[in-house]
VEXZADO-743042 format. One line per 4 residues: their letters; for each residue x, y negated, z of N, C-alpha, C. Coordinates in Angstrom, 3 decimals. Atoms other than C-alpha are relative to their C-alpha. Layout:
% residues N
a = X/Y/Z/X/Y/Z/X/Y/Z; ...
This chain:
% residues 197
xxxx = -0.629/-1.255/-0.371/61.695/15.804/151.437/-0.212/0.250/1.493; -0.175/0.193/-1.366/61.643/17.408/154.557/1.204/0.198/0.890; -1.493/-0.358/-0.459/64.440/17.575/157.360/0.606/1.216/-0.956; -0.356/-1.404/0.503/65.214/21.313/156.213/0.693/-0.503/-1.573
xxxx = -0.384/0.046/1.110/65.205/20.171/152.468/0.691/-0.779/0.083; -1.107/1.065/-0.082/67.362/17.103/153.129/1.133/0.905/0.785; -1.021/-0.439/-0.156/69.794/18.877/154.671/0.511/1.099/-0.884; -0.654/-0.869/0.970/70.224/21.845/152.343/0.316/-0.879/-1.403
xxxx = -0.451/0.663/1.148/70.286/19.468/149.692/1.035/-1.071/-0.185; -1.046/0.463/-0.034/72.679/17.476/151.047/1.537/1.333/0.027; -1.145/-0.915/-0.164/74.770/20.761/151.425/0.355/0.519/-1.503; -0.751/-0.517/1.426/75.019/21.738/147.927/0.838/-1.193/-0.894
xxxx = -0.950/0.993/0.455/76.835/18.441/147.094/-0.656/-0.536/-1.633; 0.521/1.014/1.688/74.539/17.073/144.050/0.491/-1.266/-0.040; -1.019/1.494/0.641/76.389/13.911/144.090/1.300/-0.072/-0.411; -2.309/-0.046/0.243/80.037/15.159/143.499/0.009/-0.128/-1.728
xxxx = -0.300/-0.037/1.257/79.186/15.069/139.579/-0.873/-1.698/-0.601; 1.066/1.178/0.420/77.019/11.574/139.696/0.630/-1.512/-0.009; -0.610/1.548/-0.027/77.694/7.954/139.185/-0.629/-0.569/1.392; 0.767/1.177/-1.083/76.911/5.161/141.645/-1.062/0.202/-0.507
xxxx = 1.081/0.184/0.304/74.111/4.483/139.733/-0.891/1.136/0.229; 0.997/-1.334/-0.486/72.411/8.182/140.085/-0.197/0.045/1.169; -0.063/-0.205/-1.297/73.159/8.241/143.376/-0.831/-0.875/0.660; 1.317/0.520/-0.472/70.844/5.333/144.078/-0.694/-0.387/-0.414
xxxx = 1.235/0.236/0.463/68.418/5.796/142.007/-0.451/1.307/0.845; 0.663/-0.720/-1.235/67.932/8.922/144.179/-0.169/-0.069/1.681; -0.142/0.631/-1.379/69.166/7.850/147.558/-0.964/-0.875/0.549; 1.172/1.465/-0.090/67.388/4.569/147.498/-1.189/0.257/0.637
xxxx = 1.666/-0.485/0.314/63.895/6.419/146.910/-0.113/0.707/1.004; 0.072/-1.136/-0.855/64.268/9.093/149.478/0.559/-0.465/1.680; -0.188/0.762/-1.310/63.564/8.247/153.072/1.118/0.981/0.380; -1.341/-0.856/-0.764/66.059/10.963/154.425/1.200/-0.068/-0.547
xxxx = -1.255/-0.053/0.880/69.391/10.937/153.909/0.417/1.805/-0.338; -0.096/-1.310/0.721/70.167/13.818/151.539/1.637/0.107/-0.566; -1.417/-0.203/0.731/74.137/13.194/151.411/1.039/0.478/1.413; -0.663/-0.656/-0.900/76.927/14.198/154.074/-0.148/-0.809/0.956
xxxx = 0.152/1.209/-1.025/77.236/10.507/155.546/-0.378/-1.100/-0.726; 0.680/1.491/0.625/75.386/6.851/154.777/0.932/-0.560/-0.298; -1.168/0.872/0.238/78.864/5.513/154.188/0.047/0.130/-1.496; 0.180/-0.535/1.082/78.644/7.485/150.873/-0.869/-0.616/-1.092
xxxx = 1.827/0.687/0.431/75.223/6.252/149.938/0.536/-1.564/0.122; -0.655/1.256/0.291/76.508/2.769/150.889/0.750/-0.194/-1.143; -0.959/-0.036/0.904/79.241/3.062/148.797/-0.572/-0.290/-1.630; 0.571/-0.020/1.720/77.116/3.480/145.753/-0.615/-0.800/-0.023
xxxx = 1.284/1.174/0.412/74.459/1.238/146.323/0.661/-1.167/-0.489; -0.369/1.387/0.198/77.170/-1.837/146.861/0.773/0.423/-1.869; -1.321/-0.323/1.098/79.543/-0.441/143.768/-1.378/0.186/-1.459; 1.076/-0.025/0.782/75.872/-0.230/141.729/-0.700/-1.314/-0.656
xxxx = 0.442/1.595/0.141/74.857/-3.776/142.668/0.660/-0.712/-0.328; -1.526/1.112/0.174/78.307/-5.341/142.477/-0.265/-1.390/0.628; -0.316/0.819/-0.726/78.452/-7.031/145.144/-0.711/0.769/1.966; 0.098/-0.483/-1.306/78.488/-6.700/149.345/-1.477/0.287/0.264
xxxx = 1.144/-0.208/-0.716/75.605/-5.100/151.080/0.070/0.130/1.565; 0.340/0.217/-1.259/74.539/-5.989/154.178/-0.614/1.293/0.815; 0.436/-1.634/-0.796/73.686/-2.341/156.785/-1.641/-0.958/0.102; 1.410/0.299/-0.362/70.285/-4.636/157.825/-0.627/-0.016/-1.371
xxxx = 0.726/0.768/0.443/69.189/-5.143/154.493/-0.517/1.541/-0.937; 0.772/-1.176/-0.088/68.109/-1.156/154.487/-1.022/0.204/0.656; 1.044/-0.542/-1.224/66.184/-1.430/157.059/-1.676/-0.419/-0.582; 0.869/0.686/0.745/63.746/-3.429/154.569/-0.228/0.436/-1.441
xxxx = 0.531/-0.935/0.955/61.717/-1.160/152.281/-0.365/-1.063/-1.251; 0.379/1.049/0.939/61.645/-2.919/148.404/0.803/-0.981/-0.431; -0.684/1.382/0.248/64.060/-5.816/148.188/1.118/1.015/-0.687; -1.048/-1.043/0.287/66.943/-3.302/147.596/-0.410/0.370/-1.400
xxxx = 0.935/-0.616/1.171/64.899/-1.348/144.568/0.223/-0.857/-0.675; 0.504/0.905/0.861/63.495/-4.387/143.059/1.781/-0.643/-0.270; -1.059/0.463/0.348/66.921/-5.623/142.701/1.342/0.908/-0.614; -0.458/-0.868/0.634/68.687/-2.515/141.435/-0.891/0.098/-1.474
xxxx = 0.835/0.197/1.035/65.978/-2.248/138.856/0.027/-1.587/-0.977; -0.101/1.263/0.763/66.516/-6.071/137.610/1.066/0.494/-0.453; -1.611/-0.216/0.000/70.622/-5.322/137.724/-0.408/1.265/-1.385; -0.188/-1.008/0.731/69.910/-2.191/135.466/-1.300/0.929/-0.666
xxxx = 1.677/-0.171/1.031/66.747/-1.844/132.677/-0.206/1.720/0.295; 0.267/-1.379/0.561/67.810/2.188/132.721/-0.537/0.715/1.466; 0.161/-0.329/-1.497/67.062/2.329/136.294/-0.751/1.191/0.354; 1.178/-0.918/0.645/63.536/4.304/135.303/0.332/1.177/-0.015
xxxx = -0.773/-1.345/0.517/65.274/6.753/133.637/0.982/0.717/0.746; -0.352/-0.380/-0.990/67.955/7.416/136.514/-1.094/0.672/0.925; 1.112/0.038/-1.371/65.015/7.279/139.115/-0.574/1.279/-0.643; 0.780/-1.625/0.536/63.076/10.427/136.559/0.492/1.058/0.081
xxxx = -1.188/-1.028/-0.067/66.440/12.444/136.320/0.281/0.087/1.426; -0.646/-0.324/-1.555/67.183/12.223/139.837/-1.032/0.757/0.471; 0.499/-0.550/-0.467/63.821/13.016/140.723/-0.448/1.397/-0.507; 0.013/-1.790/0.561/63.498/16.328/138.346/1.173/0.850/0.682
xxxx = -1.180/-0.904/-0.395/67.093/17.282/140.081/-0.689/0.323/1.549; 0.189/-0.510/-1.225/65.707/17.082/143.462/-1.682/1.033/0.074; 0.960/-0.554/-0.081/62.325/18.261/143.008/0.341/1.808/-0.917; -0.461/-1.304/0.565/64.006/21.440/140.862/0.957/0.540/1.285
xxxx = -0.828/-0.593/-1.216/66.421/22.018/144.083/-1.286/0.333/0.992; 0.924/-0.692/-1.137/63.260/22.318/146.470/-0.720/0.915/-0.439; 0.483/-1.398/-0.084/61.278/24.414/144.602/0.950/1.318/-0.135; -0.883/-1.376/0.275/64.119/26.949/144.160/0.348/0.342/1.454
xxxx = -0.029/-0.231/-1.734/64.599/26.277/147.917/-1.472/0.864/0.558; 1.292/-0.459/-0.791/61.331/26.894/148.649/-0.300/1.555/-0.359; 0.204/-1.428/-0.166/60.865/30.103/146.830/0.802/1.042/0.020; -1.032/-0.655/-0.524/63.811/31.611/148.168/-0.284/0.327/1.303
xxxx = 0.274/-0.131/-1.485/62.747/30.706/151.520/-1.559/0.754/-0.017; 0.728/-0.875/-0.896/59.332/32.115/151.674/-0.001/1.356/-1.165; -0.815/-1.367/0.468/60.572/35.367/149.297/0.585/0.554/1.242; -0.507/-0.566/-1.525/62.550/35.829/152.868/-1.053/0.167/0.540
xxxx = 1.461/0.049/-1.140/59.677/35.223/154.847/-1.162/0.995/-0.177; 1.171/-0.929/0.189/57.133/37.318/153.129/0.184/1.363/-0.527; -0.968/-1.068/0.028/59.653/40.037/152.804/-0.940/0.849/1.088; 0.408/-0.843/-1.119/58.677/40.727/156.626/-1.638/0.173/-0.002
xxxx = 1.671/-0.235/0.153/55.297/41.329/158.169/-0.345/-1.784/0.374; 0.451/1.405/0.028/53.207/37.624/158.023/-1.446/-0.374/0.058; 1.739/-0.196/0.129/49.647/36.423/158.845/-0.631/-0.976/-1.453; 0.180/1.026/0.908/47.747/34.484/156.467/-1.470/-0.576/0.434
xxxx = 1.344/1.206/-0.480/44.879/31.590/157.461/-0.994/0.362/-1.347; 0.390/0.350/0.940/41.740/31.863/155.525/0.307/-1.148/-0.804; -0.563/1.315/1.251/41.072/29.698/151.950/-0.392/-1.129/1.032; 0.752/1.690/-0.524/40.377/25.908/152.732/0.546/-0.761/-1.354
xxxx = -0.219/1.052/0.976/40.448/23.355/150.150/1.116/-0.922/0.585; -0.768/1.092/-0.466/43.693/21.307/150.833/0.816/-0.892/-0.680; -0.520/1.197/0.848/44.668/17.904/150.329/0.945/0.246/-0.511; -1.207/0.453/0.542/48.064/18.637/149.706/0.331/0.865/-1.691
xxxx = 0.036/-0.933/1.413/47.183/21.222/146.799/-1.342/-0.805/-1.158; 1.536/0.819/0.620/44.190/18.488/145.553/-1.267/0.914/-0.495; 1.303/-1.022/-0.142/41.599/20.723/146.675/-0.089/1.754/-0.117; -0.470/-1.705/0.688/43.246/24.080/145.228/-0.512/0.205/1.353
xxxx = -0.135/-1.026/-1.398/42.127/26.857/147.559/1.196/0.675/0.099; -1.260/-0.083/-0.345/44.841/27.148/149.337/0.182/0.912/1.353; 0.154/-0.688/-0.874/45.972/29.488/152.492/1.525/-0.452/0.735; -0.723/0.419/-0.295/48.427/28.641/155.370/1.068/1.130/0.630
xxxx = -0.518/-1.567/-0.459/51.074/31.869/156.088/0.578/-0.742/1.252; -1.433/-0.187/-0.807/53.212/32.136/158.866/0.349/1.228/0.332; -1.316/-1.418/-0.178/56.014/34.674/159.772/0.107/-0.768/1.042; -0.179/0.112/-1.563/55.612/34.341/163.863/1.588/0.620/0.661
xxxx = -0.973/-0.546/-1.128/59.055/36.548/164.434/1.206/-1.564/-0.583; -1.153/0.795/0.382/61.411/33.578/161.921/-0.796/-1.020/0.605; 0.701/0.955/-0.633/58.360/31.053/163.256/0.341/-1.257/-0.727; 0.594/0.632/0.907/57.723/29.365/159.927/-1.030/0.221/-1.054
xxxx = 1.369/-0.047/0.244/54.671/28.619/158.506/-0.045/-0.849/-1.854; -0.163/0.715/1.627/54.329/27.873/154.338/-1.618/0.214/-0.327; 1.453/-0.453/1.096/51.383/27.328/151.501/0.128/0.846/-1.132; 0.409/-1.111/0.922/49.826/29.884/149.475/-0.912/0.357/-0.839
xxxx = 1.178/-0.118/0.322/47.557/29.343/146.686/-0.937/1.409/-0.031; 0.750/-0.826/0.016/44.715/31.488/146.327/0.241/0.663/-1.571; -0.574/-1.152/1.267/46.361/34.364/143.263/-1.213/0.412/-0.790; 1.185/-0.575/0.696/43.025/35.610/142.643/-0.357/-1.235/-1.002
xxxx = 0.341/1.310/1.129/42.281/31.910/140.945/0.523/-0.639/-0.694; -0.882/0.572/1.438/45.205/31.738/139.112/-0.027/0.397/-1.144; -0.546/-1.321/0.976/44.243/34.453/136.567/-0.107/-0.897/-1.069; 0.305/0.938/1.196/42.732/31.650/134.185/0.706/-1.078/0.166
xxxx = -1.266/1.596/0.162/45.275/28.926/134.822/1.364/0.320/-1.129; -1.419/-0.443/0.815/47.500/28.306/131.961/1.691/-0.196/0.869; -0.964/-0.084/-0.135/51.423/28.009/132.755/0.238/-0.918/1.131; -0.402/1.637/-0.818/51.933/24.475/133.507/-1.048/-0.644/1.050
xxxx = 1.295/-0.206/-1.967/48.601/24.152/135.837/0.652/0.826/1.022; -0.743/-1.176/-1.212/50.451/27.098/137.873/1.081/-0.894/0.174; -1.377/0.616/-0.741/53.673/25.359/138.181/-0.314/-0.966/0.856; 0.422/1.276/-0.196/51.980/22.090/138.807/-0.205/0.459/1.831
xxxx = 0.672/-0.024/-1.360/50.088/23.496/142.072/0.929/0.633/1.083; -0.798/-0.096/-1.150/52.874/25.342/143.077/1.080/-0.977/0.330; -0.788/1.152/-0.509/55.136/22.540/142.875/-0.236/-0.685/1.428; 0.433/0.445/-0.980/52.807/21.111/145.432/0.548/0.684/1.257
xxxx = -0.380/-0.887/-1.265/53.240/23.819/148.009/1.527/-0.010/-0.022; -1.646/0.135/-0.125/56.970/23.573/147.237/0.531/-1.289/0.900; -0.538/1.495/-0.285/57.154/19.694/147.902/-0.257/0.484/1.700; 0.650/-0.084/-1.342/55.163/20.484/151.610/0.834/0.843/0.742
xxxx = -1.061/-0.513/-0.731/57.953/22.720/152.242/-0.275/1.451/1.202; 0.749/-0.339/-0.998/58.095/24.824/154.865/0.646/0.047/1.215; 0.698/0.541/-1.088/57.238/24.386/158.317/0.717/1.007/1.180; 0.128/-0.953/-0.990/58.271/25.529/161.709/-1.069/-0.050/0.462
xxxx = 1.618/-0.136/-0.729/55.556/27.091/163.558/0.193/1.006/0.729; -0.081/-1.054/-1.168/56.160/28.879/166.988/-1.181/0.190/0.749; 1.276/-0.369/-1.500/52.332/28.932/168.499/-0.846/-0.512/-0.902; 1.228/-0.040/0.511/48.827/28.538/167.687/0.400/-1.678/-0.001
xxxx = 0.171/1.752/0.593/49.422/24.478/168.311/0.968/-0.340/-0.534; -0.956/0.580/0.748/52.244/24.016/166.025/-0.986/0.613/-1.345; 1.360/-0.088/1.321/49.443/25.746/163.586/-0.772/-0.450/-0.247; 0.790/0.933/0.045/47.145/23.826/164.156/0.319/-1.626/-0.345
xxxx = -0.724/0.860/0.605/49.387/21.001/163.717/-0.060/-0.579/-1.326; -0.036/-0.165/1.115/50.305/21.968/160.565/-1.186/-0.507/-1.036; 0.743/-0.347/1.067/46.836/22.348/159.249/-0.931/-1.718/-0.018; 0.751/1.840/-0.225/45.377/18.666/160.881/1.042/-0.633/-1.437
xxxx = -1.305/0.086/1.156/48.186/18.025/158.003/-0.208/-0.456/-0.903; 1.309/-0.358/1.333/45.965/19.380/155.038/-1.288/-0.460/-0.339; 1.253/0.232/-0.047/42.678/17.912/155.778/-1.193/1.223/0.617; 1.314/-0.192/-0.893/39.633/18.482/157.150/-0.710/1.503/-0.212
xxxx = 0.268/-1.042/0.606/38.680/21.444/155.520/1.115/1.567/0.739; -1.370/-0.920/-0.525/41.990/23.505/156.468/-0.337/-0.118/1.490; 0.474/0.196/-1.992/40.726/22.346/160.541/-0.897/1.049/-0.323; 1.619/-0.972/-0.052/37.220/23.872/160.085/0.550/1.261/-0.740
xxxx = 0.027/-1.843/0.621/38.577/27.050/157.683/0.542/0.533/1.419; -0.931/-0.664/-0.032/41.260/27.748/159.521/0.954/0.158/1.561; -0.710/0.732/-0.546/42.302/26.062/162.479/0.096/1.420/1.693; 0.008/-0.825/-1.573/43.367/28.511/166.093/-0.183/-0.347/1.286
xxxx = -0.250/0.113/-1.258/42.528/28.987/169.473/0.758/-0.645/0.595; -1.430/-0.038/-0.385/45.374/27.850/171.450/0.069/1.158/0.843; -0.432/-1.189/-0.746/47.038/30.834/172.704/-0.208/1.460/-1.092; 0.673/-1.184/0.869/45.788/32.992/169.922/0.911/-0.547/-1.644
xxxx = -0.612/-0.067/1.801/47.517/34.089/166.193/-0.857/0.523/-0.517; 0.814/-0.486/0.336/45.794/34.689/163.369/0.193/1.606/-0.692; 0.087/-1.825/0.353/44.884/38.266/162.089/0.402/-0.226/-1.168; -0.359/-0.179/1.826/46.768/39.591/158.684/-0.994/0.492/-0.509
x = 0.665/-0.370/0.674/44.914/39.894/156.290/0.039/0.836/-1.224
């Protein structure tokens, strides 16, 4: 997730209806904290494991997991449900947020093949006056994609979130991001925005 999505998703309170156990089968997995305070998240992990947890023995990616997963075969199945709840909260985040965004006026980066869409031609917007920057597959090449291919790719651009971007090098930023392709399509001047298209 990113900051932005960890915090709105800690604001709608998806854990007030969850067990310990949900709570870190999503917590666990997710480098950000996505709850109000880590005391919370503590709370579940030790009341999951049954027994004390040590604050250092977070700091160590794996040991934690692998030992929730022994403690509890359904672990899997938590860990799938948690992650359809959060990955269904960002894309609804996401196309809320750039629905706002592309409300106003917005530029858009030529195509480039980018990694984070696995090659989809893809395009990088930004809205310079809110000074965030999102992905945008290429519409014209969705006409022959069935349903679930479309969701799939936009899922992608959902997960990648979106982006502040106040200047040509926070765009450029962005696009070193995407791969190599998105540099050479797409990449700006410094000092310079790109033209709408």
């Amino acid at each position: 997730m990113t900051e932005e999505q960890a915090v709105a998703f800690s604001k709608s309170g998806w854990w007030e209806d969850k067990t310990a156990e949900q709570i870190t089968a999503l917590q666990l997995y997710e480098p950000r904290l996505c709850m109000p305070e880590f005391s919370m998240f503590y709370g579940a992990v030790e009341k999951s494991l049954g027994r004390p947890v040590f604050t250092h023995e977070f700091a160590r990616h794996g040991p934690l997991e692998t030992e929730f997963e022994a403690k509890h075969p359904e672990a899997g199945v938590w860990k799938a449900e948690m992650a359809a709840l959060k990955n269904r909260f960002c894309r609804e985040l996401y196309d809320k947020q750039v629905t706002e965004l592309s409300s106003e006026e917005y530029d858009t980066s030529p195509d480039f093949q980018c990694d984070q869409t696995e090659g989809f031609p893809t395009s990088l917007c930004v809205n310079w006056e809110q000074e965030k920057a999102w992905l945008q597959l290429n519409e014209s090449l969705l006409m022959d994609r069935d349903k679930m291919e479309l969701d799939y790719y936009r899922s992608l651009c959902a997960d990648f979130g979106v982006r502040n971007c106040a200047d040509a090098e926070d765009f450029n930023a962005i696009l070193r991001t995407l791969g190599e392709d998105a540099v050479c399509s797409a990449e700006l001047p410094e000092g310079e925005e790109p033209a709408v298209e």
